[in-house]
C-alpha positions in Angstrom: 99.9 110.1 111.6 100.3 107.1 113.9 102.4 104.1 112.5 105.3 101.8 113.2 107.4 102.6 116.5 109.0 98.8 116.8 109.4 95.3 115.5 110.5 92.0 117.0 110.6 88.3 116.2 110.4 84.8 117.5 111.2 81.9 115.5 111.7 78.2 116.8 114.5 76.6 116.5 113.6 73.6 114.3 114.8 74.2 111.0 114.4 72.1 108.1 116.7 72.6 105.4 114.9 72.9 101.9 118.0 71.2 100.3 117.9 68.3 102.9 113.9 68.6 101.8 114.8 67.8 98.5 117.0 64.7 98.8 114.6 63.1 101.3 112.1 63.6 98.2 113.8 63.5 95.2 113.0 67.2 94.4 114.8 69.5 92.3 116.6 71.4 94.6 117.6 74.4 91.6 114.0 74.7 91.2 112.9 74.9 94.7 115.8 77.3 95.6 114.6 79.4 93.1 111.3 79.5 93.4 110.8 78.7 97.1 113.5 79.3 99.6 116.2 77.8 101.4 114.7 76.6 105.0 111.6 76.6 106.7 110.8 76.7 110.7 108.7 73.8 112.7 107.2 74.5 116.0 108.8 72.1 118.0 107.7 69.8 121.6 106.1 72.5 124.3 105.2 75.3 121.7 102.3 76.7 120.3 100.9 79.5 118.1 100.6 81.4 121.5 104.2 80.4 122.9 105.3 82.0 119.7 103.3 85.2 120.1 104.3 85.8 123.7 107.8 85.2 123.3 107.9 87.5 120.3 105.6 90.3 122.5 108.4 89.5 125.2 111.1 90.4 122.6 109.3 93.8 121.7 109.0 94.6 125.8 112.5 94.0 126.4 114.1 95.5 123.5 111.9 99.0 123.4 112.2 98.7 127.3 108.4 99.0 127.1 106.0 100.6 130.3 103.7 97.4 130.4 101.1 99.7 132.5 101.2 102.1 128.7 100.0 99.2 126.6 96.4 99.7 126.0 95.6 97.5 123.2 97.3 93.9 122.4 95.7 92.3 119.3 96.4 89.0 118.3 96.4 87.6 114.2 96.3 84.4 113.7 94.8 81.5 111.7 96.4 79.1 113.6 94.4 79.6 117.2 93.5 76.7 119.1 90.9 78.3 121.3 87.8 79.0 120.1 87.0 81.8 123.1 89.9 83.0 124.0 92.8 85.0 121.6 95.4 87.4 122.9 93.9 87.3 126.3 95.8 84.4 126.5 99.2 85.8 125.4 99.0 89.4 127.9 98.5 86.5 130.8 102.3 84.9 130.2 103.3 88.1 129.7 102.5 89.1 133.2 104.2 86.1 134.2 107.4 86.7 133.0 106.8 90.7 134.1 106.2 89.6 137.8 109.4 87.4 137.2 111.5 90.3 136.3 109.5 92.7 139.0 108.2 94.8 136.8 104.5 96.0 137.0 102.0 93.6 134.9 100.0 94.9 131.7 97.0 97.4 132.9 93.3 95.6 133.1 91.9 98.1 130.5 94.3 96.5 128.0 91.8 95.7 125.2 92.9 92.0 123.7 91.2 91.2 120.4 92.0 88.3 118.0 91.7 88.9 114.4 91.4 86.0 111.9 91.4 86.2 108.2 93.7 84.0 107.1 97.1 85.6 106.1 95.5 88.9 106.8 94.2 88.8 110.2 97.4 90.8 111.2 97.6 93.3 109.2 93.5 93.9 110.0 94.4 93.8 113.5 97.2 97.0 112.3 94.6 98.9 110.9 92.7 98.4 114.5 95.0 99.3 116.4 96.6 102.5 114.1 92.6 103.5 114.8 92.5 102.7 118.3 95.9 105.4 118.2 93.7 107.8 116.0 91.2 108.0 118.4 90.5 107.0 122.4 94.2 105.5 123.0 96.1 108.5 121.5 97.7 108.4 124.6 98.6 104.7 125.0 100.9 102.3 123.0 99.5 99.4 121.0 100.7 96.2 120.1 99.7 93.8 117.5 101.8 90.2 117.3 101.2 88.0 114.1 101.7 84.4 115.2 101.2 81.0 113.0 102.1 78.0 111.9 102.0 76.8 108.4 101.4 73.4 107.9 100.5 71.2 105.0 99.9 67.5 104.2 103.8 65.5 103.3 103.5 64.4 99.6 101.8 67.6 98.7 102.3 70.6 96.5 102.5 73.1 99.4 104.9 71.1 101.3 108.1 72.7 101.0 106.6 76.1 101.7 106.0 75.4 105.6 107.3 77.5 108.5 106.4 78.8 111.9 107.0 81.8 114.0 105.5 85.5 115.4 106.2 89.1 115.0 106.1 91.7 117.5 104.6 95.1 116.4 104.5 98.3 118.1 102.7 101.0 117.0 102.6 105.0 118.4 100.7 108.4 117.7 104.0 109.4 117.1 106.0 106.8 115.2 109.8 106.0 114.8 109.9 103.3 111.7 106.7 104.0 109.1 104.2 106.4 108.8 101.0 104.7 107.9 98.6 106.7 106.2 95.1 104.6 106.4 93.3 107.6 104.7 94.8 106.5 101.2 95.1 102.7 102.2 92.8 100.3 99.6 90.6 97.4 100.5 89.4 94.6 98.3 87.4 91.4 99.5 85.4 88.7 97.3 84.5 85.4 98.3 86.4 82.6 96.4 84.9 79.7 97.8 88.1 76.8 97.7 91.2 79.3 97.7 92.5 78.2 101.0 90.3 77.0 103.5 90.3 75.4 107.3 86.7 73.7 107.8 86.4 72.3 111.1 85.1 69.3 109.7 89.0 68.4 108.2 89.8 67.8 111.6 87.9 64.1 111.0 90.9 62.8 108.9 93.8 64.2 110.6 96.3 62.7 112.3 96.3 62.6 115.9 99.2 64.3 118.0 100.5 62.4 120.9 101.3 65.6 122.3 97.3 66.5 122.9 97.4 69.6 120.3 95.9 70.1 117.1 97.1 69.6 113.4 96.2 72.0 111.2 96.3 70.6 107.3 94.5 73.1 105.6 92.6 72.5 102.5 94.3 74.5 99.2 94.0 74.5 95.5 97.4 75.8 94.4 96.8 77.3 90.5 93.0 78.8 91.7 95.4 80.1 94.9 97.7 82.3 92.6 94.7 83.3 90.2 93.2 84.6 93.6 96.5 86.5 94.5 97.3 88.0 91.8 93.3 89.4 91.4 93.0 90.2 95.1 95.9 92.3 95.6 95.1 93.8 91.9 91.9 95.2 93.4 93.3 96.4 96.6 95.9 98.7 94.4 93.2 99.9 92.5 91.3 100.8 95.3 94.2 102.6 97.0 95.5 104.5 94.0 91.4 104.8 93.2 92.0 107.1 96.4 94.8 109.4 96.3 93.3 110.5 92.7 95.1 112.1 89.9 97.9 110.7 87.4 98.0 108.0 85.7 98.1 104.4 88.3 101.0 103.2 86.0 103.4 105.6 87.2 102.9 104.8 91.1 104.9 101.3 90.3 107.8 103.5 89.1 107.5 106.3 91.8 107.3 103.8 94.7 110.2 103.4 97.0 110.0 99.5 98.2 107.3 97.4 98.3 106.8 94.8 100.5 103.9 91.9 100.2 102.3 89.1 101.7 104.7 85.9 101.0 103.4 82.8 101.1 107.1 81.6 98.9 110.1 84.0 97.3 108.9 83.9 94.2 105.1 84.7 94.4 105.7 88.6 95.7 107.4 89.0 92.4 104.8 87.6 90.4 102.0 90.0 92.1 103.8 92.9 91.6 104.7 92.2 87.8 101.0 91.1 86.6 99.5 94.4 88.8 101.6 96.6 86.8 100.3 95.1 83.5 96.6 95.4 85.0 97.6 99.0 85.6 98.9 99.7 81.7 95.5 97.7 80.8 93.8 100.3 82.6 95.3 103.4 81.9 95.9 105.7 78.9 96.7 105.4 75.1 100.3 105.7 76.2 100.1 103.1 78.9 98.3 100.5 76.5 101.0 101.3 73.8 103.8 100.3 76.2 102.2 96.5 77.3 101.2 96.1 73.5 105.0 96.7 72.7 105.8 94.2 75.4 103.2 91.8 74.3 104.6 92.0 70.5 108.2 91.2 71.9 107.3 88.4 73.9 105.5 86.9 70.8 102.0 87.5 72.4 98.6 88.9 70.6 98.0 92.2 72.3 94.5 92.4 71.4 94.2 89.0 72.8 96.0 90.3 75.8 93.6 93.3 76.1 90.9 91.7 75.9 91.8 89.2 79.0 93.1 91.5 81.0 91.4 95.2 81.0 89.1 96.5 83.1 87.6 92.7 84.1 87.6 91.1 87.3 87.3 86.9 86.8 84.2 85.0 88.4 86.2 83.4 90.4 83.5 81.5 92.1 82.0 81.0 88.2 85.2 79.1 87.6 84.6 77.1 90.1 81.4 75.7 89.7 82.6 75.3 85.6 85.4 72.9 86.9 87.6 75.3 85.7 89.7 76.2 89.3 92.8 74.3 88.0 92.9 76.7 84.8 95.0 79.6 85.3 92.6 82.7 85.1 95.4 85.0 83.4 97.3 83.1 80.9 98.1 85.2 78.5 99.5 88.2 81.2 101.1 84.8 82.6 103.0 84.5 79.8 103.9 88.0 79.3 105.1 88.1 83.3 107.8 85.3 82.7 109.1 87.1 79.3 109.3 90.2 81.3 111.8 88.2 83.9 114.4 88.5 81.4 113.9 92.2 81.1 115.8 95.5 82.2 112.0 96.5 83.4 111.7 93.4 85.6 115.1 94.9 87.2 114.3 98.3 87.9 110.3 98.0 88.6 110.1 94.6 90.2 113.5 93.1 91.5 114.8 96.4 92.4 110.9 97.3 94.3 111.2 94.3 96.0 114.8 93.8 97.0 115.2 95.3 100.8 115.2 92.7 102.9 114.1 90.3 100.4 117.1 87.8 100.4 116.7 87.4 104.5 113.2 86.0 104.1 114.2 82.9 102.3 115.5 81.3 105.3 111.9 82.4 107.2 109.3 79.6 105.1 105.5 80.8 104.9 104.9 82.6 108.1 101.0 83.1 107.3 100.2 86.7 109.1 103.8 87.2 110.5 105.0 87.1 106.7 104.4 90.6 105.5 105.5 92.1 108.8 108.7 89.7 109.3 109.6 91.1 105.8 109.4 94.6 107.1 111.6 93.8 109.4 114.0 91.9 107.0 114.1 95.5 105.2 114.7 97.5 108.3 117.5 95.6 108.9 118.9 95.2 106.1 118.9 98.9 105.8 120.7 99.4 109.0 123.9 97.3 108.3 123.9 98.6 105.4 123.6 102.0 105.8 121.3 102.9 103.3 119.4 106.5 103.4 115.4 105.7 104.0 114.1 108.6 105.5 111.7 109.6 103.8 111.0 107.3 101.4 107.5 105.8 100.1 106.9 102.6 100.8 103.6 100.1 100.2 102.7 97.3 102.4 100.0 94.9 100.5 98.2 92.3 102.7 96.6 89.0 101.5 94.6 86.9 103.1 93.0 83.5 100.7 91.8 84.8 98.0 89.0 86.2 99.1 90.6 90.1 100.8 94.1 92.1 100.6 94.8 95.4 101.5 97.3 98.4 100.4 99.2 100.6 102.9 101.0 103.1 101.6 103.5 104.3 104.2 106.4 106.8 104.7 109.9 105.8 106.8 110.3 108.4 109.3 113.3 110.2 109.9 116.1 109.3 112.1 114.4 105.6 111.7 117.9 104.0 112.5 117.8 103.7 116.2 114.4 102.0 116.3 115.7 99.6 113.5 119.2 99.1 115.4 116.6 97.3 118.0 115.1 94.8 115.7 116.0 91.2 116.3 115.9 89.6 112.9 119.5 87.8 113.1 119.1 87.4 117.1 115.5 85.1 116.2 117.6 83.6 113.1 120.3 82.2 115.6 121.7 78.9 115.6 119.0 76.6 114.5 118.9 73.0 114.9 118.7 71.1 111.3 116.2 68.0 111.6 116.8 65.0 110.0 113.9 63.3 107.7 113.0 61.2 110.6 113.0 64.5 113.0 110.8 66.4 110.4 108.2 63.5 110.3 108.1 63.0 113.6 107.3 66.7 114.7 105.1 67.3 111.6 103.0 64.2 112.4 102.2 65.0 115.8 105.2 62.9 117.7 107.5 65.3 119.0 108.2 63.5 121.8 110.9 61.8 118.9 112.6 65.1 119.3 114.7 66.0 122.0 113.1 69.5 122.7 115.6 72.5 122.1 116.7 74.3 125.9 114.2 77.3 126.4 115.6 80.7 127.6 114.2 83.8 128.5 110.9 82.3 126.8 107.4 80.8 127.3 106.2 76.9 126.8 103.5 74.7 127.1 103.8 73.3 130.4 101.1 70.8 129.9 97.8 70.3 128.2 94.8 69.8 130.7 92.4 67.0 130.4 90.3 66.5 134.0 86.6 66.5 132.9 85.1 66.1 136.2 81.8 67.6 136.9 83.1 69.9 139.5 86.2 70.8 137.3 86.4 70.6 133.4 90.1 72.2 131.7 89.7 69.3 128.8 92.7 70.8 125.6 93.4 74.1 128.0 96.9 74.4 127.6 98.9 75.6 130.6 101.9 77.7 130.1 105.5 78.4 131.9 107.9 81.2 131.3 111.9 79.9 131.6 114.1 82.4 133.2 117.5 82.9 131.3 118.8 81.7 134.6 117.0 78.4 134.9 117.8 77.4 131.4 121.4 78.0 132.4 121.3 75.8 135.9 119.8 73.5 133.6 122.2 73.0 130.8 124.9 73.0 133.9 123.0 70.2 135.2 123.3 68.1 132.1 126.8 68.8 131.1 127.8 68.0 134.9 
């Protein structure tokens, strides 16, 4: 069963401290804390969603002291791409750069180099092509699929503080070293939800222009309608998954489940996914299962008829609630409700907290990472597990994708044995490193488009935009083509020489 051989990061080094975020704005930092994070990553002046996806592929090469010439797919997910033609093309070109650089033989021309988009999901969709890419013609080969993106919304607004940037490396093998991935009992749920989470070209009319020559990428979001799409989407994606490996009752996979780990668009919204699918799951299951959310429904000082009847065996209109002006509404109150009484609970701190707690702390310094999320978590856990020494072999675990609203997807999965030395070479503290705190003139200068306000952070061992073309000539047109350079380890040093001298 192929799965999960490696796992490396790249996150810039332009850190904005949610605190600091809240005393600029006169936010409640408790709340935020709490419910958010503690920092979020920028991209900063000469990166881009694909300088962050090569230098985390690079990562991966150089820590799993990968054959370049072995690599036989390279699939990039993203919602964040620039280029309208080309995808992960883009990223295997700097990485032959910086091969050549270090003599080592460049990636082989068979390399297939797709680009998935779906929102959030795009990566974990370009996972599933590449464990059947594995399954199949390239049993032979080694695939790697980088999540790359950077999350940006409008200052002022509610999804503000919940920014970030940055990529994740995967490699996956016939014959994996971190996580068995078993796609045969993996779930799949789609719907379109219309005004979720959306990027329309047209948006690009009102935003702000970059002096730098790229894009900004304000998407447009309805929060509440957002989590009432969540909480539904990955609902239908455990059904479906469960749905598949038949037999038992679905309530008693949440308790039988080793770790779970989820798409994050904040810390607290993983939480709130797992909680309400668990009550969806005693909705839908036996005499005994109803009994137990009816006694949790009576405690919290709920009607558990009323409960019943809004939350089994019915899937929302979610596009219905829409058109009825009713996307601001929360489509689940009452199971709402019940989900913050259950916070208080022993059961919140066995089936939820405790679910949810390897490598969960880590991620609040990471911000919204779109696709990179779910897999930047996994390698949170790893880590996490490593240091501390824990005993995972073994163990089930269940990756659920999310992608707007509209699709998510379950993977159950199984830690492979001896797992610790593939996890000894994941980078999660290395890409952490010393970041540099922007001030609130800093932040609003490289969130709206001026990063030339910013004295860019010394690159090292890494890729950047060299420039961005703009000849339009009828002999020779390369009009918003950006051109890259990899930066040696030694030249960053000469430089930094240079300055101090």
């Amino acid at each position: 069963m192929p799965g999960i051989s490696g796992l490396a990061l790249y996150l810039p080094p332009y850190r904005v401290n949610l605190e600091d975020w809240c005393e600029w704005n006169d936010q409640p930092w408790d709340k935020v804390r709490k419910v958010v994070g503690r920092s979020f990553r920028m991209r900063g002046p000469e990166q881009s969603v694909y300088t962050l996806a090569a230098n985390a592929v690079w990562r991966l090469i150089e820590a799993y002291d990968i054959d370049p010439r072995e690599i036989g797919y390279l699939a990039l997910g993203t919602e964040s791409s620039s280029d309208n033609s080309a995808g992960a093309v883009i990223v295997k070109g700097m990485l032959d750069d910086a091969l050549a650089a270090h003599d080592l033989p460049p990636m082989a021309r068979e390399c297939e180099v797709p680009e998935y988009k779906h929102a959030c999901l795009g990566g974990v969709y370009a996972l599933k092509g590449a464990l059947r890419y594995l399954a199949t013609d390239g049993a032979d080969r080694k695939a790697i699929v980088v999540c790359s993106d950077i999350a940006e919304y409008e200052r002022g607004s509610s999804g503000e503080p919940t920014q970030g940037a940055g990529a994740v490396a995967i490699l996956l093998e016939a014959e994996p070293k971190l996580l068995h991935i078993d796609l045969s009992s993996s779930g799949s749920a789609s719907d379109y939800r219309m005004v979720d989470f959306r990027k329309p070209f047209a948006r690009f009319r009102g935003q702000p222009q970059r002096s730098d020559g790229q894009m900004q990428d304000l998407p447009v979001f309805n929060g509440r309608y957002s989590t009432s799409c969540y909480v539904d989407a990955t609902r239908a994606a455990i059904n479906a998954m469960l749905a598949r490996r038949g037999g038992g009752r679905r309530a008693d996979y949440f308790h039988t489940v080793d770790a779970v780990f989820m798409h994050r668009p904040y810390h607290r919204m993983p939480s709130a996914g797992w909680a309400m699918a668990y009550l969806f799951a005693l909705a839908d299951g036996d005499d005994d299962n109803r009994a137990e959310l009816c006694e949790y429904a009576e405690a919290a000082g709920i009607d558990p008829h009323a409960l019943l009847a809004e939350i089994r065996n019915v899937a929302p209109d979610m596009r219905s609630r829409v058109a009825a002006g009713e996307s601001g509404k929360d489509a689940f109150p009452l199971a709402g409700d019940l989900m913050r009484y259950l916070r208080k609970t022993e059961l919140w701190q066995n089936l939820v907290a405790g679910k949810l707690s390897l490598g969960s702390e880590m991620m609040r310094d990471l911000g919204n990472l779109y696709t990179a999320a779910l897999p930047a978590w996994l390698a949170a856990g790893f880590t996490q597990a490593h240091r501390d020494t824990l005993n995972l072999g073994g163990q089930q675990w269940l990756a659920l994708g999310y992608g707007s609203g509209d699709a998510a997807e379950a993977l159950p999965m199984r830690v492979a044995e001896n797992w610790e030395a593939a996890a000894a070479r994941i980078n999660f503290t290395e890409a952490l490193g010393l970041p540099l705190d922007l001030s609130a003139e800093q932040y609003a200068a490289l969130h709206d488009g001026h990063p030339a306000d910013v004295e860019p952070a010394p690159a090292s061992d890494e890729f950047v935009v060299d420039r961005i073309g703009n000849i339009d000539r009828p002999d020779f047109r390369d009009v918003g083509i950006e051109y890259y350079r990899y930066v040696p380890a030694a030249e960053a040093g000469a430089a930094a020489k240079k300055a101090v001298g």
